[in-house]
N, C-alpha and C positions, 0 to 999 in steps of 0.2 A: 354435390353442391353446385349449384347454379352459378354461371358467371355473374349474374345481377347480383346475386345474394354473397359472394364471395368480395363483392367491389364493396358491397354497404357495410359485409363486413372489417373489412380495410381502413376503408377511407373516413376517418376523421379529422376532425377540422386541422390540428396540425400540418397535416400531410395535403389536404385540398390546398394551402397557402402554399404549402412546396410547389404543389402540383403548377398550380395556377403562375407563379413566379419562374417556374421553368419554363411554360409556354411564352412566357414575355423575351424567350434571349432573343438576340438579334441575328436573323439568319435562317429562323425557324419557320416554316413556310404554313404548315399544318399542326392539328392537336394529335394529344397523342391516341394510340388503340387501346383495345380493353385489356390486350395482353401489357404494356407500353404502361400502362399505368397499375397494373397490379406490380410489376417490377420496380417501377419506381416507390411505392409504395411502401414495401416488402426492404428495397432498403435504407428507406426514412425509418421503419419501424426495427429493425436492429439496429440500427444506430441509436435510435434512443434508448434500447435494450443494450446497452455501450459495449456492440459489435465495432473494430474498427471497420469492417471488409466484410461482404455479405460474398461467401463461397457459389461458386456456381458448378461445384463439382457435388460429390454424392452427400457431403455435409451440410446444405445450406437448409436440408429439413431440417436439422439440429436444433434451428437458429430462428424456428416459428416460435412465436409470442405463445405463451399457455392459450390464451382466451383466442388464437386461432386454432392453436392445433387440438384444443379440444372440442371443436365445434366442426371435426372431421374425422375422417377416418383414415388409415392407410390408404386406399387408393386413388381419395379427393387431395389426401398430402403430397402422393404422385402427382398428379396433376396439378396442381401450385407449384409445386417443383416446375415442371415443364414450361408451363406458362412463363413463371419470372424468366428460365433461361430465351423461352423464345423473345419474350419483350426486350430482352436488350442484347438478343440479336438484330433485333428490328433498331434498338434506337441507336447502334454503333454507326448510323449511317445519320446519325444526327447532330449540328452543332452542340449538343450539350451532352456529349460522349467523346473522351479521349480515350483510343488504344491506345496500350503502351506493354514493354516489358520488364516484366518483374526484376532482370538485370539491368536494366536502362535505368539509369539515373531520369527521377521525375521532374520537370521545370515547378517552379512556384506558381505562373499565371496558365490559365488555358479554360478550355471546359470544365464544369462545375463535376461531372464525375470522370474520371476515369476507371477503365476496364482494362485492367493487369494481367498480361496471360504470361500463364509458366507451365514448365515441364509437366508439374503435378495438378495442374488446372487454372481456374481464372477464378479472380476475383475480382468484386466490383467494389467501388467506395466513394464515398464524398471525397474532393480533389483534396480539401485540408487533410483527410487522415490519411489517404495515399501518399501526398507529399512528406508528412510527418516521418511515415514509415519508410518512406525511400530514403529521407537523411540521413535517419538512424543507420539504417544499414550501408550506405555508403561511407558513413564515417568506420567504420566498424571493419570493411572491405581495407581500407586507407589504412588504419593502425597496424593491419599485418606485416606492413613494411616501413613504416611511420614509427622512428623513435620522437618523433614530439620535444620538446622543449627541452628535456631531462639527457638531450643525446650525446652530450660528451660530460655527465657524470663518470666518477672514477668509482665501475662498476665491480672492480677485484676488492674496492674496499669496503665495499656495501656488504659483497659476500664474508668478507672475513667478519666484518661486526656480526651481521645475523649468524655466522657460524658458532657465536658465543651468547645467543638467543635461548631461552629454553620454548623453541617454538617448533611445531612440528614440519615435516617437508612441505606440506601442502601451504603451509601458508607462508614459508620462506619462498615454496615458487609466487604465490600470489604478489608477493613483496615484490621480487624480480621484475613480474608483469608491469606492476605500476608503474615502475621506474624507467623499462626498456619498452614502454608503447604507450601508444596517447589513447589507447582506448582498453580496458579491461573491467572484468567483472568477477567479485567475490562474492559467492551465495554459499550460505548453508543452513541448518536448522537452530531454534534460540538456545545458546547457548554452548556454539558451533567453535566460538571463538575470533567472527570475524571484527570486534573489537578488539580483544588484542593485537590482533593482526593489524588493524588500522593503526593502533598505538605505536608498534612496530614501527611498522612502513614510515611513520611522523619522528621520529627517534633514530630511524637509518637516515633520512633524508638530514635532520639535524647533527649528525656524526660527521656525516662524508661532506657537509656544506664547505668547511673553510673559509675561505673571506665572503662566498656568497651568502645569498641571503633568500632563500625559496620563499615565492606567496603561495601561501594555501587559502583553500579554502571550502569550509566544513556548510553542508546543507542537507535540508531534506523535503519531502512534503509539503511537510507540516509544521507551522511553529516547535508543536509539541513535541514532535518528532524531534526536533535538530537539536532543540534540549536536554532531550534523555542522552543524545548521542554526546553531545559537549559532555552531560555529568557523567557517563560511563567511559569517557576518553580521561577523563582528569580521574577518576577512580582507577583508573588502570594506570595510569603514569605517576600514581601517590604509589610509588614502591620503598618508601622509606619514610621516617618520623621526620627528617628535615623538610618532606614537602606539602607536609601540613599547612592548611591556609592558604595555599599556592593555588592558585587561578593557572588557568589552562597555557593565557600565553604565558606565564612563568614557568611553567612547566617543558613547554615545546623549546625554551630558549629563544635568546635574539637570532639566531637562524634561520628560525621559521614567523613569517610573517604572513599572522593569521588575519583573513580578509574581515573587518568588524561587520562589514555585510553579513557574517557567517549566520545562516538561520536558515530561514525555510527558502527554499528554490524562489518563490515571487518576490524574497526580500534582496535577495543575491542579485536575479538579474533587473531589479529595478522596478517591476510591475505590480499591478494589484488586480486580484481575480478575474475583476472584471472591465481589466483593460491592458491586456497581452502585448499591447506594442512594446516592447522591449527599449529599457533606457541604460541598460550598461553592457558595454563588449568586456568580454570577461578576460583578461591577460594574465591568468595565473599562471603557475605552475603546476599546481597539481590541484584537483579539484573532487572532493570524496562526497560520494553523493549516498546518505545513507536510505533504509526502508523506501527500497526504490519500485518494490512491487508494489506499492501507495501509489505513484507517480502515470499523472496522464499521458497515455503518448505523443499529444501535440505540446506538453510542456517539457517534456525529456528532450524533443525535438529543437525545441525552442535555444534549453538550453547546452548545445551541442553545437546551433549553430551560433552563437555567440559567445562559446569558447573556441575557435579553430585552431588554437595551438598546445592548448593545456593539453595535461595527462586526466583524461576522465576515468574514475573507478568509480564504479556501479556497485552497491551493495545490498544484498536483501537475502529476502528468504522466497523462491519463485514459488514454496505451495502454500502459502499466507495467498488470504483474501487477497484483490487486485483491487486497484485505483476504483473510488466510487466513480467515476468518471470515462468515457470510453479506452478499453482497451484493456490489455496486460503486458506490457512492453516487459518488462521483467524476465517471467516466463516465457514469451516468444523468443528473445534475445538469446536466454540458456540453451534452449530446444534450436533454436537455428542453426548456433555457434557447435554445440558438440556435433551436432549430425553432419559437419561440413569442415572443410577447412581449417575452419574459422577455431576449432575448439582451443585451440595453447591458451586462445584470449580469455578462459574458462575458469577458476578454478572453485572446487567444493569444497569445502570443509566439514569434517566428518566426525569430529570430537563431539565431547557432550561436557561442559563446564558449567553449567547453571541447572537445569533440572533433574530427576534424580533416572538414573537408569530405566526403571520403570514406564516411567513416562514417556520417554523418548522412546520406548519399545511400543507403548500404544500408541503414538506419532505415527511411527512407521510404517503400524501396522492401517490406520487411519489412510494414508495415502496409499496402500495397495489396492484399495476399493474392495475388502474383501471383509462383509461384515462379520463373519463366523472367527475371521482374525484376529480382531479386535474386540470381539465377547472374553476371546481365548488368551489375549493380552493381557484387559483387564482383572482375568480371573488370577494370571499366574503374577499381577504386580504388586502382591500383598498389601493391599491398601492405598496404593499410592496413587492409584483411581478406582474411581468406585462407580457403579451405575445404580441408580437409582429412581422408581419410580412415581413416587409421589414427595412432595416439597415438605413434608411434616417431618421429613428425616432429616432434611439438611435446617430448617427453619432456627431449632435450639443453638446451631451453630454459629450460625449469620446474625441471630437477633444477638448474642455473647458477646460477638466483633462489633455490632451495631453499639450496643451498649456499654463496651467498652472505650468506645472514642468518647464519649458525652463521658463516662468517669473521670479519665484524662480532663477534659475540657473544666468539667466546678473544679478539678483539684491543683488547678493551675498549669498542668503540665503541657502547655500548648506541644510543644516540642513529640510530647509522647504522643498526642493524637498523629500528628502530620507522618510520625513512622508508621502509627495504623491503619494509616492508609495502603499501605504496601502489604497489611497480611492477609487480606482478604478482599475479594470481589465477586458479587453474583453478575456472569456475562450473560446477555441472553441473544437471544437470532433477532429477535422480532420488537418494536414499540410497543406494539397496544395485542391485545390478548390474551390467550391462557400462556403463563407463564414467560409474558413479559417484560420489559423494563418497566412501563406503567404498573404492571401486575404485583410486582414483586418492590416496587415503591411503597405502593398503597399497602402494602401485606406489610411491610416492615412498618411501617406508622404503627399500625392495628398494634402489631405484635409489643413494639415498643412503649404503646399506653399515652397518656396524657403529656404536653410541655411546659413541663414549668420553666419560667424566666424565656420562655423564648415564644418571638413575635413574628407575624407575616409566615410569609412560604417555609423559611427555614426553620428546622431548630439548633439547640445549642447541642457540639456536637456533631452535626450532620456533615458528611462527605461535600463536598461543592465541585461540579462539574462546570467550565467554564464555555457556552458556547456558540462566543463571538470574537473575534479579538476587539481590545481596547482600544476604544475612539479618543477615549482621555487618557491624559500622557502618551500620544502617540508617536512625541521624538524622543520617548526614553524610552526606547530599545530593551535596555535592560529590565529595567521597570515595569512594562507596561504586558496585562494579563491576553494573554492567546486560547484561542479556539483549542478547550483541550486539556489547557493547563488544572490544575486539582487544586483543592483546599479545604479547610476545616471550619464549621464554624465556631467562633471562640467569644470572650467576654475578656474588654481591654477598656477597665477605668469608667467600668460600667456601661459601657456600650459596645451591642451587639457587631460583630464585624467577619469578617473571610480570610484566614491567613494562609497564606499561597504556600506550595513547598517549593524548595527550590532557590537559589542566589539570584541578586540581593534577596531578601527576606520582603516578601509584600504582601500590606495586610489594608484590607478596604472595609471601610461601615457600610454592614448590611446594605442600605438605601442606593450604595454607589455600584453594585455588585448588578450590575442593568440584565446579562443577555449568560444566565446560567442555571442547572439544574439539579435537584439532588443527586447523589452519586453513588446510594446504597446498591444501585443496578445501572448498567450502561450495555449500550451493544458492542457486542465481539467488536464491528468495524471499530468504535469508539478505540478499542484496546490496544490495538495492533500498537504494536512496538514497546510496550507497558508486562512489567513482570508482578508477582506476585506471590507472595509465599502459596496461599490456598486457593482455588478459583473454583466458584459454582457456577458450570454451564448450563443451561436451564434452552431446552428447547422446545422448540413450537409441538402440536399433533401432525402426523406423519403426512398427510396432503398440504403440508407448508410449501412451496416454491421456494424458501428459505434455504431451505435444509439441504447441504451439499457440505461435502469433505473438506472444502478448502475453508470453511464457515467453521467445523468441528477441530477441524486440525489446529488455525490461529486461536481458537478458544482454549484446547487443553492444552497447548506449547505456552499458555502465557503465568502456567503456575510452575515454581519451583521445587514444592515439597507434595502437594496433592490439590488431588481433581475431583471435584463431585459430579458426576454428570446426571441432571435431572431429566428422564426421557423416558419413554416407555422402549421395547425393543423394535417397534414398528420405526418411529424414529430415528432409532440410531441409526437402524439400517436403512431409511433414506438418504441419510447425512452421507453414509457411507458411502451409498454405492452414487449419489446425486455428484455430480460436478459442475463448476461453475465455470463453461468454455467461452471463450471470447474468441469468435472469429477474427482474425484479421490476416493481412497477406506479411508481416513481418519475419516469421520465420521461414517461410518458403521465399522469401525475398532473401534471405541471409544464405538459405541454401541453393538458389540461383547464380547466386555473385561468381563471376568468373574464377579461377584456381589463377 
């Protein structure tokens, strides 16, 4: 391939306004070369591919666009290879290149990219998600010897409470971690246990307080997110018929003094998507950050640097989909910390308390990347997953569940619709398609027939996907509907309306329900953190870009009792053996950090 024809295929208009805006720094005497701008190019275009860091070792062929790298061959990808490396060897010598090293704490101002060299190679990145990445891991470097705010708790009596725990080692050390370092991280797979564990850790800190008085403060993602987490903390501290009714801060006790900011990470530290300057320094004590593999690396960063004295516990599952947004901080984080020093900061949980053995054995086997595995899984989980080739098998099932909420719904029983929501979901990889959320909207209409009593987009009945957050009632916190949130359509006194699940109880007239979608199907991403008794995963034909393990894996982890996987076998084993890699320099920045 021609350098002519390699540039035109690059450069789109995006990337010509990079281009163009970098030649304007102050300092820069000449434009750039043809190698100078394929580099640059090359990493505009993983980034928007939500690479943090474009590798410049034997990985960064990885990390070509489909629509480049199939419009080459092996030895033209060599060559692109070489080029981006020679181009910014060429532009290190330019004001709009910082060297730096990967164990070198990064400044906040300077050149717009820097170039990170380490042991194991260089990477290159826009200065925002270098700096991002240097925080983290210097915070992270710091908690090794950093007891944090927590450091003359009366640690012999923490141990003795949790010794009267019915909780396993693994997550009594995790407990310990929280308490004896300001920086730690709990991962394992759904239903690992790292709820109770968190319950724990909130119940030891409420033991050993005394006259004090700890701020917490619970967050995640997503609205959605920090909700499930709030309802699966108070279901787990409802250990007795006395705490019936009981809200979460009655639960935790006057010891623990939960931050009402507690929600989603933009509502904690004060900002909104789309304006990141940060309006609150965070002074808590202890700060539990759940489904953090969701979470962007410039926002984890964010807020890390505006807690500097809390204890931060990180929680997730690292082989769940990653943040729609650049990066995988999560995963890199794990992968850094055990391969270094750094692991005590670590811990896994290894239980299985929510879905059924079965399942977690084709998890497993799902993450070994070994499609013959997980044929071999599914055949010995007696049902408990199923693979399946065409959608007329699972249809009688889904249309049952479909038509069973709308039963609920004329016979009054709103209450029974909103639990039917929890027994079943078709996930799918893809929007529009064979076999996707559109797809299987429109198929469940069909199948479901004519709407009586019900008017506009909805029927009565019908799943409701929320997704926008609410502009009305937006200082009632509690009240007010988020990107995410679920609900049923119902009939209240003769008029059609949306009743949310969830405390307080909120229920909206059809007309006022502005920015949401039916709910009979949602994408896997949709799901993430969301359980279900039965889950139909329904995926794209096998040249999907879709299709990757970490896509297959958060879809079958999020049923409790069974799995239908709609696919042919071409499929599965793209999903299988596909991975969704996110360059960036954070783990190798974590296994950098001095001993």
């Amino acid at each position: 391939m021609p350098n002519e024809d390699l540039d035109a295929l690059l450069a789109i208009p995006y990337d010509e306004m990079l281009l163009d805006a970098l030649s304007r720094t102050p300092g820069l005497s000449r434009g750039f070369t043809s190698d100078e701008r394929v580099a640059l190019l090359m990493l505009s275009i993983a980034t928007r591919l939500n690479h943090a860091a474009l590798p410049l070792g034997a990985d960064l062929e990885h990390v070509l666009p489909d629509g480049v790298a199939g419009e080459m061959d092996h030895g033209q990808g060599t060559a692109l290879v070489q080029r981006v490396r020679d181009g910014f060897a060429s532009l290190r010598s330019l004001p709009i290149v910082e060297v730096a090293s990967l164990s070198v704490p990064l400044e906040r101002r300077g050149p717009a990219i820097v170039l990170s060299q380490g042991a194991e190679g260089d990477f290159v990145a826009f200065r925002r998600y270098a700096f991002a990445e240097s925080q983290i891991a210097q915070r992270i470097q710091q908690a090794r010897g950093q007891s944090g705010v927590l450091g003359n708790i009366d640690l012999d009596r923490a141990k003795e409470f949790l010794a009267q725990e019915a909780i396993d080692a693994e997550a009594r050390r995790a407990i310990i971690n929280a308490l004896t370092t300001s920086f730690s991280v709990l991962t394992g797979g759904p239903g690992s246990g790292k709820t109770s564990t968190i319950a724990t850790l909130l119940r030891t800190l409420s033991q050993i307080a005394g006259d004090q008085v700890y701020r917490v403060a619970l967050c995640a993602p997503t609205a959605k997110a920090a909700v499930r987490m709030s309802e699966a903390l108070e279901a787990t501290l409802k250990s007795s018929a006395l705490a019936e009714g009981a809200g979460l801060n009655e639960l935790l006790g006057p010891q623990i003094a939960l931050d009402e900011r507690s929600g989603s990470v933009h509502r904690l530290l004060g900002i909104r998507p789309d304006d990141t300057k940060s309006l609150s320094v965070l002074d808590h004590d202890v700060i539990v950050v759940d489904e953090v593999s969701m979470l962007e690396v410039t926002l984890l960063a964010k807020l890390i640097e505006q807690a500097p004295h809390s204890h931060i516990v990180l929680v997730g599952d690292q082989n769940q989909l990653a943040s729609v947004n650049v990066g995988a901080a999560l995963r890199d984080i794990v992968d850094g910390c055990e391969s270094s020093t750094l692991a005590p900061l670590v811990t896994r949980l290894l239980g299985n308390y929510r879905s059924t053995k079965r399942i977690r054995q084709v998890a497993d086997a799902i993450n070994s990347g070994e499609p013959e595995s997980v044929l071999e899984a599914i055949r010995q989980s007696e049902g408990a997953v199923s693979l399946v080739t065409t959608t007329s098998v699972v249809e009688p099932d889904v249309t049952k569940w479909a038509s069973g909420l709308e039963k609920d719904v004329r016979s009054g029983d709103d209450q029974a619709a909103l639990r039917g929501l929890g027994e079943m979901v078709v996930l799918c990889a893809t929007r529009r398609g064979a076999g996707s959320v559109q797809w299987w909207r429109e198929r469940l209409e069909n199948l479901l027939g004519s709407r009586p009593d019900s008017t506009g987009q909805f029927r009565l009945g019908a799943p409701i996907l929320v997704t926008e957050n609410e502009r009305l009632n937006a200082d009632d916190a509690e009240g007010r509907l988020n990107n995410g949130d679920t609900g049923v359509v119902v009939q209240r006194d003769g008029q059609m309306g949306v009743l949310f699940s969830g405390l307080p109880e909120r229920f909206r007239p059809i007309q006022y329900v502005q920015r949401a979608e039916t709910a009979w199907s949602m994408t896997i991403h949709k799901a993430q953190g969301s359980e279900y008794d039965e889950v139909v995963v329904s995926l794209p034909p096998a040249g999907s870009r879709t299709l990757t393990r970490e896509l297959l894996y958060t879809g079958v982890t999020r049923a409790r009792h069974k799995v239908l996987i709609v696919s042919s076998k071409e499929s599965l084993e793209a999903a299988v053996k596909g991975q969704a890699a996110r360059a960036s320099s954070l783990a190798e920045r974590l296994r950098s950090l001095p001993d």
